[in-house]
C-alpha positions in Angstrom: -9.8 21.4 16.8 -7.5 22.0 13.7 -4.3 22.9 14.4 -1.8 24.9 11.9 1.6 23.4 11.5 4.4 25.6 10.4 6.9 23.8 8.5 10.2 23.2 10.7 8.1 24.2 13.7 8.5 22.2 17.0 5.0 20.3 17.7 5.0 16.6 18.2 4.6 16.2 14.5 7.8 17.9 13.5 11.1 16.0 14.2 14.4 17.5 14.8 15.3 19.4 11.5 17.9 17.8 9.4 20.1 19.6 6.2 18.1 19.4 3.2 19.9 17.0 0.8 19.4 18.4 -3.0 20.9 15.4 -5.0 21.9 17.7 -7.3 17.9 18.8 -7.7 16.4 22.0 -8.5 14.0 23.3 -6.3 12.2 26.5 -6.1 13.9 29.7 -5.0 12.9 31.8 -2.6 11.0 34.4 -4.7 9.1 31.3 -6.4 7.5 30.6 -2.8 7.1 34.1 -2.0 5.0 34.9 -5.3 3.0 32.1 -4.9 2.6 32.8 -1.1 1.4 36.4 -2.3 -1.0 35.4 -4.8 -2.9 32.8 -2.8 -3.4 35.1 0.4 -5.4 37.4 -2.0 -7.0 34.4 -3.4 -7.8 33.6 0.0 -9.2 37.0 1.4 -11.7 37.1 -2.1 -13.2 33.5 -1.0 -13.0 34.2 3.0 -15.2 37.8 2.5 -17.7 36.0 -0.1 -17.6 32.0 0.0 -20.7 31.6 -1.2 -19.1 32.9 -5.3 -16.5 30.1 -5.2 -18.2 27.2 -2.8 -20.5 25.3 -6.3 -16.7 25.0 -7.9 -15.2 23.7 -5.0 -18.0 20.9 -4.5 -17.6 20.0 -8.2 -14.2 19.8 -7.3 -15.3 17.2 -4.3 -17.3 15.3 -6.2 -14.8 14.2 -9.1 -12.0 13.5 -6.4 -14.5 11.1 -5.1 -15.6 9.5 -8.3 -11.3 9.3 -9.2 -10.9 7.4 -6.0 -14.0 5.1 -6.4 -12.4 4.4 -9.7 -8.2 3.9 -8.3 -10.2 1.8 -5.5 -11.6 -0.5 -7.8 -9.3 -0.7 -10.2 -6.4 -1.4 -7.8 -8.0 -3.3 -5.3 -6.9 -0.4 -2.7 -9.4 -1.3 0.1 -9.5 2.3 1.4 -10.8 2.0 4.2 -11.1 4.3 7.7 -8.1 3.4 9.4 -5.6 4.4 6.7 -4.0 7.9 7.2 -3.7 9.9 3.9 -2.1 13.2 2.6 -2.3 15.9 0.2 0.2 18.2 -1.4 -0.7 21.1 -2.4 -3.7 21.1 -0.6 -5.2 24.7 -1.0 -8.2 25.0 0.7 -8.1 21.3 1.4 -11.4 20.9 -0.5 -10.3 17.3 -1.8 -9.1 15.6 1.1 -11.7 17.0 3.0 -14.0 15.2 0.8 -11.9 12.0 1.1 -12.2 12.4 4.9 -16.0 12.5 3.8 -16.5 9.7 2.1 -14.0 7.2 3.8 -14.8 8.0 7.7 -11.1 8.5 7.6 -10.1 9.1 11.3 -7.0 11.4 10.5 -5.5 12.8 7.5 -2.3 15.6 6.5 -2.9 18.6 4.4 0.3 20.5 3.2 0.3 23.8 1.6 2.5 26.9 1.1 -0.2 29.1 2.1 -1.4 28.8 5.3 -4.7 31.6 4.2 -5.7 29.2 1.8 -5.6 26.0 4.3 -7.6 28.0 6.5 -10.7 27.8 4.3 -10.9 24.1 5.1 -12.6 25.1 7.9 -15.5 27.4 5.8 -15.8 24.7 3.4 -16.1 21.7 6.2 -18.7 23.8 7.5 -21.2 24.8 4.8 -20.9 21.4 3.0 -21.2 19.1 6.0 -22.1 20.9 9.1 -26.1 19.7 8.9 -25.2 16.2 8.1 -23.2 15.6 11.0 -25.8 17.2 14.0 -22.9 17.6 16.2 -20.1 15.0 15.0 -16.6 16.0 14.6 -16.4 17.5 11.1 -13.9 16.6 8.5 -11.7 19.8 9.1 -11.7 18.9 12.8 -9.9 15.2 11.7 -7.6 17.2 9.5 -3.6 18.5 10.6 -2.6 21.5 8.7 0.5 21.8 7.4 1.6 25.2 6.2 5.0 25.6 4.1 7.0 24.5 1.8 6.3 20.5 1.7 9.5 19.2 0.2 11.3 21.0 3.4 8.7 19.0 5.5 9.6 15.5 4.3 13.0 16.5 6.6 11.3 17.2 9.6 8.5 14.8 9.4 9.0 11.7 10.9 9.0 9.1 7.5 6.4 6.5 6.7 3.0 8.0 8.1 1.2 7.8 5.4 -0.9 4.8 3.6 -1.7 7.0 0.7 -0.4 10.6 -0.4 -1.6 12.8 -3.7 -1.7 16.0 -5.5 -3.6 17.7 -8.3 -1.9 20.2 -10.8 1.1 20.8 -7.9 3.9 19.1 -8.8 4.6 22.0 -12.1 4.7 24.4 -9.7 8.5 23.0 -9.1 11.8 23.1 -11.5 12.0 19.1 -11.1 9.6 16.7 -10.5 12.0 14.4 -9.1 12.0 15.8 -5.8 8.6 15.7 -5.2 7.9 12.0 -5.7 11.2 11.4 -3.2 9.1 13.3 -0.8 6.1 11.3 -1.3 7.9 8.1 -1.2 9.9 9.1 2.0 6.6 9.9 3.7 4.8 6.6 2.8 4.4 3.3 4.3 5.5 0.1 2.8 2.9 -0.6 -0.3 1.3 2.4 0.4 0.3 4.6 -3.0 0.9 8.1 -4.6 -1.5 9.7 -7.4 -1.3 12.6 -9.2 -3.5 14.6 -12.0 -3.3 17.3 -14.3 0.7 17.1 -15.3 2.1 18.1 -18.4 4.2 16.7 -20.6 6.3 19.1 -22.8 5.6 19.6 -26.2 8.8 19.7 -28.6 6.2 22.2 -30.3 5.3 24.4 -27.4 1.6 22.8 -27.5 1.2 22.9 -24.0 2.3 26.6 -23.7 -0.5 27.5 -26.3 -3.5 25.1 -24.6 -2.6 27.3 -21.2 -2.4 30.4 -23.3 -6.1 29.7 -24.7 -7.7 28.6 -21.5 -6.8 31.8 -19.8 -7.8 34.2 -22.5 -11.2 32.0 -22.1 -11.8 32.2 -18.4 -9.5 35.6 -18.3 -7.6 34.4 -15.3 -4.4 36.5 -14.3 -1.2 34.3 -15.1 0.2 33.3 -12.1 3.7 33.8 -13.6 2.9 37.2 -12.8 3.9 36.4 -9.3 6.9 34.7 -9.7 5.0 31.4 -9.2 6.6 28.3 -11.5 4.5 27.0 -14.6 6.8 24.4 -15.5 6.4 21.1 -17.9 9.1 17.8 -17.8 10.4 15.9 -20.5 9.7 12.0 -21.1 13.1 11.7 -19.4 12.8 13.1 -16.3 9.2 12.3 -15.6 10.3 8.3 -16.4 13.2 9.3 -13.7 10.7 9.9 -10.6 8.1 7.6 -11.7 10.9 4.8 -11.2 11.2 6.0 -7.4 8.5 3.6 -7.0 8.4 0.1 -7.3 5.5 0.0 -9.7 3.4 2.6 -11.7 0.4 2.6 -14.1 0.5 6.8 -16.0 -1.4 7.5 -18.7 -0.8 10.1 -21.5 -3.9 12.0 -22.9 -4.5 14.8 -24.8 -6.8 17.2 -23.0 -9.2 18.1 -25.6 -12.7 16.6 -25.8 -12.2 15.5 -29.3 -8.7 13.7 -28.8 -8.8 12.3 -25.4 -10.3 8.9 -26.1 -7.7 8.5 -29.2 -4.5 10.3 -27.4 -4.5 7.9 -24.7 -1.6 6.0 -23.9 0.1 4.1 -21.4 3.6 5.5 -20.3 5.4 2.9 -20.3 4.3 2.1 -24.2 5.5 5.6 -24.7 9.0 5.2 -23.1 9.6 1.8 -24.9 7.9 3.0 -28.5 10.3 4.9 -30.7 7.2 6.1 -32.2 5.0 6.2 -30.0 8.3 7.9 -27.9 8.3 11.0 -31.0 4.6 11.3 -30.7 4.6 11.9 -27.1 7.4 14.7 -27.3 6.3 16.5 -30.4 2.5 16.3 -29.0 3.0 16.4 -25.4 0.0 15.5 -23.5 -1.6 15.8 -19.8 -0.3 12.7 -17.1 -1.9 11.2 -14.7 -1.5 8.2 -12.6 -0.9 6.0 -9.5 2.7 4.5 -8.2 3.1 2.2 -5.5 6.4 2.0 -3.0 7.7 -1.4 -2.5 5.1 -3.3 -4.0 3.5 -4.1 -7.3 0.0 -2.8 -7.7 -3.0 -5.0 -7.8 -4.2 -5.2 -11.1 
């Protein structure tokens, strides 16, 4: 059975609490959490009375977190295999790890999210994707612990290096300083264990990013979720080189997400960082970041 953590709560999970050391961070305040702790609950009640209008996204969604890790796993030599224990920020409705849980046979894996009405859809979605397949088998949700709150006050709690492999997707601007989160992912991992994330932003010296966010919810006619308080924020080369270089090594890449660009505007980082050209592009441009970092080790290339 799935069980909901609260963050700071007292199951075996959670640890002691200890003061939260800032390092001179920012980190969101506490209307940015309770804005975006508003906006997903009705989020959550529109898929929870009528799953079937969002479940074709969310498998699409599935699917390319699958084909990503195929890819990291080749590429890196990961072995995933069942026995390693993984994690997600920013979880949601724990679509992706769910899918991970899937596809590996992974025995037991962490879901963290601020909204504990969104992580409850794990169980609607474990259900109508894999409920036929498994004629009685513990379901993905049922392998999966729940963890609802703020995750940067759960690295305090929770007890450090759990975790052979922790990610997020389109989470980490939803914080003032990305710093932060990487500590947290570090602090959580085993010794050469890896952290990925996807759709980052670089900021644009030109406010490029601002109008590519603009135009793609005019498109889809989303509701800004600035509305609520919640953080849409972008990093400079600086301070993204900064918590890439918590780990020992990283391989990010710098693409510009349109169609036409992205095979030209695609760049490794650390060419970036090193290029005074290459540097001025970057900034002026800006540019979506993804990647993979390892703690302690190099990666296998």
């Amino acid at each position: 059975m799935v069980e909901l953590y609260p963050v700071g709560g007292n199951q075996a999970l959670i640890g002691g609490r200890q003061p939260v050391k800032t390092h001179g961070y920012r980190y969101q305040d506490d209307t940015n959490r309770a804005g975006e702790i508003e906006y997903r609950r009705g989020v959550a009640a529109v898929e929870k009375e009528d799953p079937a209008r969002f479940i074709a996204l969310i498998k699409q969604r599935m699917e390319d977190t699958v084909d990503i890790f195929h890819g990291l796993d080749k590429k890196f030599n990961i072995g995933i295999h069942k026995d390693m224990v993984f994690g997600e920020f920013g979880a949601e409705r724990a679509q992706r790890i769910l899918a991970l849980i899937h596809e590996y046979g992974l025995e037991k894996a962490y879901a963290f999210d601020i909204s504990p009405d969104m992580l409850e859809i794990s169980r609607i979605i474990s259900e109508t994707c894999y409920r036929p397949e498994y004629n009685g088998k513990q379901l993905p949700h049922e392998k999966l612990v729940l963890v609802a709150g703020d995750f940067m006050k759960a690295k305090e709690n929770i007890h450090p290096q759990q975790l052979d492999f922790v990610f997020c997707f389109a989470t980490i601007h939803h914080f003032p300083d990305p710093r932060p989160v990487f500590q947290a992912a570090h602090s959580l991992l085993k010794d050469g264990g890896h952290f990925y994330f996807d759709r980052e932003a670089l900021r644009s010296w030109l406010g490029l990013h601002e109008v590519a966010r603009l135009g793609a919810y005019l498109r889809h006619g989303r509701i800004i979720e600035r509305e609520y308080g919640i953080l849409e924020t972008q990093f400079s080369l600086e301070v993204w080189k900064e918590a890439f270089d918590t780990f020992q090594d990283w391989d990010i890449r710098l693409k510009y997400p349109v169609p036409v660009l992205e095979k030209i505007y695609n760049v490794d980082f650390k060419k970036v960082s090193r290029n005074a050209l290459l540097s001025l592009m970057a900034q002026s441009f800006g540019g979506r970041l993804h990647g993979i970092l390892r703690k302690g080790k190099q990666l296998n290339r």
